[in-house]
N, C-alpha and C positions, 0 to 999 in steps of 0.2 A: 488512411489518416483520419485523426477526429473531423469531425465535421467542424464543428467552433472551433479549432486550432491548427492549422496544416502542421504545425511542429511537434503534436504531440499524437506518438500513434495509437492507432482504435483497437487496437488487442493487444494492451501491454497495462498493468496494473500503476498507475501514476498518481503520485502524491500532489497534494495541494498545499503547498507550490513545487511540493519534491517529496523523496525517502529515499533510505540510506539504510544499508546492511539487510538487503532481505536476506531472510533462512523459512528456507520453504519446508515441509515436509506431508506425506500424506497421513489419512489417520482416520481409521473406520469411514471407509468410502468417499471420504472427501480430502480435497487441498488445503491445505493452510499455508498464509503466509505472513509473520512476524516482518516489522520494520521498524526504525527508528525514522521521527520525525519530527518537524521543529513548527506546530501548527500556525498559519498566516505568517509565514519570516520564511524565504528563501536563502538563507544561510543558518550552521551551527548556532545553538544556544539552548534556548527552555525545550528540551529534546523527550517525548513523547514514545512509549512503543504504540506503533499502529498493528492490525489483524482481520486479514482476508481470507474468507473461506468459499471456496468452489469447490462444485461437484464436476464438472467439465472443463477448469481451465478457458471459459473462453467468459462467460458471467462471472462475477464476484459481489460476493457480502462484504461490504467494509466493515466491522464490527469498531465498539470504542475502545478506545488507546487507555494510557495509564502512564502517567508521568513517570521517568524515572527519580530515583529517590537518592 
């Protein structure tokens, strides 16, 4: 488990406060992974894509989102 959270587990990529529809795939040597997210709001609304890349699936890069349009 996180250490600052026992509800939230420490090897699983987790949105703040959430995300929604991951699509993973890989792609010259690394992970990706596309979400939608609703940045500071735990529920649907101003819906964001977020993007994480690992080389190991166990570290990730969060990279910047991009509103949808």
């Amino acid at each position: 488990m996180h250490p600052s959270d026992p509800h939230r587990p420490a090897f699983h990529l987790v949105g703040d406060p959430w995300l929604n529809d991951p699509i993973p795939f890989f792609f010259e040597g690394d992970w990706h992974l596309f979400y939608q997210h609703n940045p500071g709001k735990a529920f649907w609304g101003d819906m964001c894509w977020g993007h994480a890349v690992s080389r190991d699936l166990v570290l990730a890069l969060k990279r910047a989102g991009r509103r949808d349009s």
